[in-house]
DRENROPA-579943 format. One record per residue (C-alpha): x, y, z; residue in three letters. Coordinates in Angstrom, 3 decimals. Example, Ala and Ser with C-alpha at 12.3 -4.5 7.8 and 13.67 -1.06 7.14 Angstrom:
<recs>
x,y,z,resn
12.300,-4.500,7.800,ala
13.670,-1.060,7.140,ser
</recs>
This chain:
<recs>
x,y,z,resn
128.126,98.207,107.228,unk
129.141,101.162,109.150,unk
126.310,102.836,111.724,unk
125.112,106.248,110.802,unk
127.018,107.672,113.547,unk
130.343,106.352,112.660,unk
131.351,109.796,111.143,unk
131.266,110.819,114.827,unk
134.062,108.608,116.955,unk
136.905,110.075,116.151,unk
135.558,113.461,117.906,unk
133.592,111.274,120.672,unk
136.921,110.210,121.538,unk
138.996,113.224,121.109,unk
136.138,114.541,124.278,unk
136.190,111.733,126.425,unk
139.919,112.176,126.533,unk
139.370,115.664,127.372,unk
137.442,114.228,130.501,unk
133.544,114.753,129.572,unk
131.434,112.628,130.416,unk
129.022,110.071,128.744,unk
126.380,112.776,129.137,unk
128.465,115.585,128.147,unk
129.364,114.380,125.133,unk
125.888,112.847,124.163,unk
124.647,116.474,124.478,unk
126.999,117.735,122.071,unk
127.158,115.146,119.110,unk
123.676,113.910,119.617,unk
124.977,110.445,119.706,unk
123.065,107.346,121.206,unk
124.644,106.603,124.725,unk
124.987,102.781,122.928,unk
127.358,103.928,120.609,unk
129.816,106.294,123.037,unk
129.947,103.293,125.488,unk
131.325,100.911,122.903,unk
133.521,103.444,121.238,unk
135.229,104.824,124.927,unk
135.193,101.717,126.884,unk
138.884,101.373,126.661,unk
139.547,105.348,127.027,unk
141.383,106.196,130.353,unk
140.834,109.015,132.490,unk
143.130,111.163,134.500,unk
142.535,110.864,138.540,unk
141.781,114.671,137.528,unk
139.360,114.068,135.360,unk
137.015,110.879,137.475,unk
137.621,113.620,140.246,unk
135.556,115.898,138.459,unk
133.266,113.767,136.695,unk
132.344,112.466,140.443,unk
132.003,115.887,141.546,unk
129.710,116.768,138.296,unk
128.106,113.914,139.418,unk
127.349,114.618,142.796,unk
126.172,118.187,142.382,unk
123.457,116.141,139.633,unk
122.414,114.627,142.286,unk
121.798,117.666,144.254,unk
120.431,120.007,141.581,unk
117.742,116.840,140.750,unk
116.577,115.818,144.285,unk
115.648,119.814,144.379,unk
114.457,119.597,141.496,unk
111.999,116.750,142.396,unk
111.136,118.507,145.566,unk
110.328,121.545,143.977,unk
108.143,119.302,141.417,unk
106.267,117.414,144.373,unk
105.507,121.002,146.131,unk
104.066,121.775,142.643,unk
101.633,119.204,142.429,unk
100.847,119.038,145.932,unk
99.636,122.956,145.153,unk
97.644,122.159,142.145,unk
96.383,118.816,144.366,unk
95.243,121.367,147.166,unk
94.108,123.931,144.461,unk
91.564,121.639,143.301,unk
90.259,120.478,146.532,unk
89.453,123.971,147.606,unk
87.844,124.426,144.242,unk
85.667,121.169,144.522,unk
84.721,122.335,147.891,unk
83.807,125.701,147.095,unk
81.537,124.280,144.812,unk
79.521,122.131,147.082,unk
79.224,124.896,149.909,unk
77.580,127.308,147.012,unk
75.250,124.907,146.541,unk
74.321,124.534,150.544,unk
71.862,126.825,152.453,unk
73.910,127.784,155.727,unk
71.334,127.843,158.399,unk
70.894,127.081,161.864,unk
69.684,123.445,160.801,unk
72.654,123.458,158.749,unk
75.446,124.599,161.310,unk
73.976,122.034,163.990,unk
74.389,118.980,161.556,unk
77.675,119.872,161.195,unk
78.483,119.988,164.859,unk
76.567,117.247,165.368,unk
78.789,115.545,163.009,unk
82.214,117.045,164.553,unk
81.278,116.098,167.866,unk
80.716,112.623,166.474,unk
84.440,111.942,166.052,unk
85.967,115.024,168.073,unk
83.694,115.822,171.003,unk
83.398,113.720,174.576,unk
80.392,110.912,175.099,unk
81.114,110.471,178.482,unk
78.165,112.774,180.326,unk
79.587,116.109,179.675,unk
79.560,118.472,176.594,unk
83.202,118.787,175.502,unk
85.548,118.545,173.038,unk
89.360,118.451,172.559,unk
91.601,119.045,169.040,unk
95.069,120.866,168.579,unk
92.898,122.852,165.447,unk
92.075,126.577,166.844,unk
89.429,126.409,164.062,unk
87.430,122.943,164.986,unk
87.237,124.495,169.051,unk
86.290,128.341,167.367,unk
83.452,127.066,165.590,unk
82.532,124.535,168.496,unk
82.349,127.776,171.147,unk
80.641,129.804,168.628,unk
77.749,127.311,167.830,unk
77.343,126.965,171.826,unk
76.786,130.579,172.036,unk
75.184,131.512,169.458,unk
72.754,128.313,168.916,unk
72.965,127.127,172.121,unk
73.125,130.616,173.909,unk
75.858,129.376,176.993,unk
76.824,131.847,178.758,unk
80.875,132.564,178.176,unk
81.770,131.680,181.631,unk
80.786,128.558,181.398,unk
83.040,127.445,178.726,unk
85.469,126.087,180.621,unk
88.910,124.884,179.016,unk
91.603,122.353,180.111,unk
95.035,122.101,178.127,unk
96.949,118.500,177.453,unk
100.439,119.587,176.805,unk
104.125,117.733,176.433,unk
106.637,117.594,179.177,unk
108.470,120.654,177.844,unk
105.594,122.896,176.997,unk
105.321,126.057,179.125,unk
101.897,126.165,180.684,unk
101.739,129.677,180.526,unk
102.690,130.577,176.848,unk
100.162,127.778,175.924,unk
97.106,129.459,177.538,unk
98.150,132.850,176.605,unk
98.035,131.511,173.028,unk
94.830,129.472,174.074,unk
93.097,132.445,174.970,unk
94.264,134.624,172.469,unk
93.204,132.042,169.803,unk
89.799,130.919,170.878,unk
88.843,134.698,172.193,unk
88.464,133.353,175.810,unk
89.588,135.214,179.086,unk
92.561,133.366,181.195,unk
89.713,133.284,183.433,unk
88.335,130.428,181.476,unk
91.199,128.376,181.880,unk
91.753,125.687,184.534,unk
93.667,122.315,184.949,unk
97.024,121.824,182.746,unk
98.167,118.295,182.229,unk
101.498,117.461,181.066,unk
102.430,114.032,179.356,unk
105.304,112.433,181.273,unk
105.683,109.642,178.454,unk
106.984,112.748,176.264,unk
109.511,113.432,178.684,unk
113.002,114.079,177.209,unk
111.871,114.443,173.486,unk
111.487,117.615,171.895,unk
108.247,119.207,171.014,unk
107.972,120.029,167.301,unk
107.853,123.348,165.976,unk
104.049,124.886,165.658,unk
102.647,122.336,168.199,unk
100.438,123.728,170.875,unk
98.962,121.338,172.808,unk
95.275,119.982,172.637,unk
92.865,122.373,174.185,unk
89.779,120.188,175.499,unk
86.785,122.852,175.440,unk
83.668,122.269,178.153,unk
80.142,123.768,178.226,unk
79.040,121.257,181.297,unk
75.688,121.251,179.518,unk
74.878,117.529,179.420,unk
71.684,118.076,177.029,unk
73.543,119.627,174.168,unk
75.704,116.474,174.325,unk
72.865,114.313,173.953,unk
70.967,116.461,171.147,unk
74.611,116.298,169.395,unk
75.060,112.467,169.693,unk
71.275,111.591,168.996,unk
71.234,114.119,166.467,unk
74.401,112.490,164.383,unk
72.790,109.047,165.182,unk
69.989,109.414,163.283,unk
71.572,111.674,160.080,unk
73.463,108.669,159.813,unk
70.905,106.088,159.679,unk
68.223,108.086,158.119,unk
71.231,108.505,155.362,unk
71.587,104.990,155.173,unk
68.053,104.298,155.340,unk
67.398,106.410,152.230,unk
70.085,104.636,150.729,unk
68.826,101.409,151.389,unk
65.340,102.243,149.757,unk
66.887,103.682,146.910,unk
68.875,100.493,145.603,unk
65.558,98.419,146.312,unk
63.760,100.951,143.864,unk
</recs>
């Protein structure tokens, strides 16, 4: 018993020996790939025609990697899309007070700031050290020239064009600036593109460091704490 798509060979062939390929010609008779590799297996193409078919087949390649790239990018939006959503949604439900904005520091400086006796803390974010300068000032009313900074850069930073951007970034005078300290184990390796250094920020208040530290101590066990009760009740 012939297949359904017997009706079809004689043309399948007639294209392979014009030098389609298997796709090509599956596209244009709407024939199962099965069928066209049994029917051309013994077809022979000109070194023309692979040539071309390779080619073909090479700019596939290159039209679907972009293709997935451009796919990835596309979800990765809708990915970020939806976090900004879901986190508009819980700030419109939070009071932001001065309570509020010190919890939040508290809980920055848990994993950013310095433990070690001083007040400080050091990111490559502009944001993280604008907020951390603002909250000193404005909750914790230091004085400007206090807020000392110092900057960690890579061997082939210029020290210069990094506190210029420093400066210009956090809204600090030069003044404010001190000690730059390059990384020798980056010597001979390129810096990448957007990368300014880590800017470590300094109030030299040791009390706000404690308040900070104590203060992100206990939000963290009174959290567990209520937790704790909770799954008893």
């Amino acid at each position: 018993m012939q297949s359904r798509w017997f009706g079809y060979k004689e043309k399948a062939i007639e294209l392979r020996k014009q030098g389609l390929s298997y796709r090509e010609i599956e596209e244009i008779l709407s024939v199962p790939r099965s069928n066209l590799s049994h029917w051309l297996r013994t077809i022979k193409l000109t070194n023309e025609q692979k040539l071309r078919l390779a080619q073909n087949y090479g700019n596939g390649l290159i039209k679907a990697r972009a293709r997935s790239v451009e796919v990835r990018q596309a979800q990765k939006a809708e990915r970020i899309k939806v976090a900004e959503e879901e986190a508009n949604s819980t700030l419109s439900k939070i009071k932001i007070d001065g309570g509020i904005v010190e919890l939040a520091l508290a809980m920055l400086y848990m994993g950013e700031g310095s433990k070690n006796h001083t007040t400080s803390m050091g990111s490559s974010n502009p944001l993280v050290l604008k907020f951390f300068i603002k909250v000193l000032i404005e909750r914790y009313k230091v004085d400007l020239p206090k807020i000392r900074c110092d900057l960690h850069l890579r061997s082939d930073q210029d020290a210069e064009e990094m506190k210029t951007y420093w400066s210009k970034e956090l809204s600090l005078p030069m003044s404010n600036f001190r000690s730059t300290i390059f990384d020798l184990r980056t010597s001979g390796r390129k810096t990448y593109l957007n990368y300014r250094g880590v800017c470590l920020v300094n109030c030299g208040n040791v009390a706000i460091q404690r308040k900070l530290v104590s203060l992100y101590n206990q939000f963290c066990q009174k959290v567990l704490d209520e937790r704790a009760h909770s799954s008893v009740g």
